[in-house]
C-alpha positions in Angstrom: 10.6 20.4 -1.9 9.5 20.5 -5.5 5.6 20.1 -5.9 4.5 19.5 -9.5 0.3 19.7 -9.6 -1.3 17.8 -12.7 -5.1 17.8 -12.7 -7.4 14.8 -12.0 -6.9 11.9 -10.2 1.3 -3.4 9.6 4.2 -4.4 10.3 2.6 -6.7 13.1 5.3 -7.0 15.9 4.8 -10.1 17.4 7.2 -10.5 20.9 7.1 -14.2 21.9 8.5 -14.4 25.8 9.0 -17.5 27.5 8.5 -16.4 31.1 10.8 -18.9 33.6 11.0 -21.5 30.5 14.7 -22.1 29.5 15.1 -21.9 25.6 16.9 -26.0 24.2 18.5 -25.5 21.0 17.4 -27.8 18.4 18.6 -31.1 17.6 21.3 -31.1 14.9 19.9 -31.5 11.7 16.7 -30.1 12.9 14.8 -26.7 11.9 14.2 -24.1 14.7 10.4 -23.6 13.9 10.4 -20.2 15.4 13.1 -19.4 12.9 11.9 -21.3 9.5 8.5 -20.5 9.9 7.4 -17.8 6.8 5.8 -14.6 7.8 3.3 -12.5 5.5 4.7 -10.0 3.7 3.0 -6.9 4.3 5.6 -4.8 2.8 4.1 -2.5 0.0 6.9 0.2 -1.9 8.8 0.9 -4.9 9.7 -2.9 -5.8 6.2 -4.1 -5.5 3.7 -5.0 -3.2 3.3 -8.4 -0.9 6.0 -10.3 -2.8 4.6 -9.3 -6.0 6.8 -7.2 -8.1 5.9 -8.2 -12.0 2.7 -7.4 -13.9 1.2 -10.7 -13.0 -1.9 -12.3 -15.3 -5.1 -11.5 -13.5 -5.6 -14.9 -12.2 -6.0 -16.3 -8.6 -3.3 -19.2 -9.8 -0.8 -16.5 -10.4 -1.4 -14.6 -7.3 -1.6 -17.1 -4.9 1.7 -18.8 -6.1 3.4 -15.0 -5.7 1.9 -14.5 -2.2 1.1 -18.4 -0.7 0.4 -16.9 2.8 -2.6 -15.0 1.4 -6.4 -15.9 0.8 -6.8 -15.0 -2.4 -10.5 -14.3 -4.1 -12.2 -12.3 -7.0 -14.0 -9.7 -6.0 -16.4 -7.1 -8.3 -14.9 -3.4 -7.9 -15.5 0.0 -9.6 -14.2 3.4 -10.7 -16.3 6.3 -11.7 -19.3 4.0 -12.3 -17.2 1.0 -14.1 -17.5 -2.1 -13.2 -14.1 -4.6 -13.6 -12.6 -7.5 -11.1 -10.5 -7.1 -9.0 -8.4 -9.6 -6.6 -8.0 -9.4 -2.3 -5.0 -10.3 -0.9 -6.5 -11.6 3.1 -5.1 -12.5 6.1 -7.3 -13.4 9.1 -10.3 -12.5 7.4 -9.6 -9.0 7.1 -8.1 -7.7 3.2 -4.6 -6.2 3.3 -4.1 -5.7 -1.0 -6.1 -5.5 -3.3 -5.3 -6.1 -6.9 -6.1 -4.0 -9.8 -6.5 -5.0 -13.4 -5.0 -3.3 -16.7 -7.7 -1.7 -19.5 -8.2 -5.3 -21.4 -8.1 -7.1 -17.9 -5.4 -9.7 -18.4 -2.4 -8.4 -15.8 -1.9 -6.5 -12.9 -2.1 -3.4 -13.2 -1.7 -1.5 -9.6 -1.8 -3.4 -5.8 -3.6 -0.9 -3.5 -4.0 -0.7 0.6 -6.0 0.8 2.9 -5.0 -2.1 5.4 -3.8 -0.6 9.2 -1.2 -3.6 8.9 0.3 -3.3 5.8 4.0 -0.5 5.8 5.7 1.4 3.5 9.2 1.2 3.2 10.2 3.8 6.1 7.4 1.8 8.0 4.7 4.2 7.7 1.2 3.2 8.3 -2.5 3.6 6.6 -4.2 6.1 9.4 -1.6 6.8 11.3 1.9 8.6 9.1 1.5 12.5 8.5 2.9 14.2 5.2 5.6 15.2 7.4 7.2 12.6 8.1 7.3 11.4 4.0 10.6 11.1 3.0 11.1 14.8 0.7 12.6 12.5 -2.2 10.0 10.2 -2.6 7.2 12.6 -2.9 9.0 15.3 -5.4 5.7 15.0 -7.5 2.0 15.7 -5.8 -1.4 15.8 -7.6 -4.6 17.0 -6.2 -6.9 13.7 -5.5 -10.3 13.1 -4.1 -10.0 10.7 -0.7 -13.1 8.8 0.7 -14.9 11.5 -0.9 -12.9 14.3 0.8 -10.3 16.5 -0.3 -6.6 15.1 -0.2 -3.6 14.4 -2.5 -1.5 11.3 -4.1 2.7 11.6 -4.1 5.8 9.8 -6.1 8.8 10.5 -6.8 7.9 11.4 -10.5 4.7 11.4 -12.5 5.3 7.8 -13.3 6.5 6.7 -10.3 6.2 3.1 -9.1 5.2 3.8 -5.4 2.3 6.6 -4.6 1.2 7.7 -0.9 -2.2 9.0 -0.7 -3.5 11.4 1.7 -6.4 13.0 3.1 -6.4 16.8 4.4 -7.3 17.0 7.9 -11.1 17.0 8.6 -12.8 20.9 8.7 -10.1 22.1 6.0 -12.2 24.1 3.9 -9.5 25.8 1.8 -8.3 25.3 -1.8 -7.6 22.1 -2.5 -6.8 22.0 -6.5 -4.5 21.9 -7.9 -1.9 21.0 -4.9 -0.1 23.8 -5.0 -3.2 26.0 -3.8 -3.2 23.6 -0.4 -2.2 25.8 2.6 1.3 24.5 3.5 0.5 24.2 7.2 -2.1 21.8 6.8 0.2 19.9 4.1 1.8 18.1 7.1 -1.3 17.3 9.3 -2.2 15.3 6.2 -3.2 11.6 6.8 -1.8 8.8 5.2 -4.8 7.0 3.7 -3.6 5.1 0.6 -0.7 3.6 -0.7 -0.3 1.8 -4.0 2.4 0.4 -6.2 1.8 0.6 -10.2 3.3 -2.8 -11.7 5.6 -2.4 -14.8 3.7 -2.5 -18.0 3.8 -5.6 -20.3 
């Protein structure tokens, strides 16, 4: 697998079983609610994030018409000290996306998770994927990355990839951790999945 090192930087199965019921089909003419109803997207890859897959305006118009299933609200974020606004994409009271902003604030930027329920294309999950099981091609490029304050590591396909996975080395690892390439192989695939983020395409 090629590693390239630059410095810096759920799907919720529901079975419904009708124990000793017997199942009527529906009238004719009439929608088969089990079928119709819409289901949140939780699906975050390459082609965008919960439905969304255009640089958006930062508005809660915009992103609620894009994801309807969500509660959307504005919420006050920062990075390295910076304050901006950012927008939560919630389901059941708990956030799934998150909604970054470009430099001057007017579009969408990047749609991160940390969410348990939210998957990856290959149906990986926040906390519970390992490195190793990362398809090779879609994480060609790896830069070293602080996680939750620890030591861990983001991965595309390219260095402007669409689709990054984030991960944090296994807790005790006290080796090298920048750049990437200095990471001790074996604990490369005990890494945890703890990010995942898809960067919209400019405007």
């Amino acid at each position: 697998m090629k590693r390239i090192f630059l410095a810096g930087a759920v799907a919720l199965g529901l079975a419904l079983a009708a124990c000793g019921q017997q199942q009527q089909a529906p009238a004719q003419g009439e929608e088969n609610p089990t079928t119709s109803a819409p289901t949140l997207n939780v699906n975050i890859g390459p082609e965008g994030a919960a439905g969304i897959n255009t640089a958006l305006s930062m508005d809660l118009e915009s992103v609620r018409a894009a994801a309807p299933l969500y509660d959307v609200a504005l919420v006050e974020d920062q990075v390295e000290g910076q304050p901006f606004t950012a927008i939560t994409l919630s389901s059941g009271g708990q956030e799934v996306f998150r909604a970054l902003p470009t430099a001057d604030g007017r579009h969408i930027h990047a749609i991160v998770t940390r969410s348990t329920r939210a998957k990856s294309p290959t149906q990986e999950g926040v906390g519970a994927a390992r490195f190793a099981v990362a398809p090779p091609e879609q994480v060609e490029f790896c830069l070293s990355e602080f996680v939750e304050g620890a030591a861990g590591f983001a991965c595309s396909t390219a260095e402007d990839g669409t689709f990054w996975r984030v991960y944090k080395l296994p807790d005790g690892y006290d080796g090298p951790s920048d750049p990437f390439d200095a990471i001790d192989p074996d604990v490369l695939h005990d890494a945890t999945l703890s990010e995942m983020r898809w960067i919209a395409p400019r405007v």
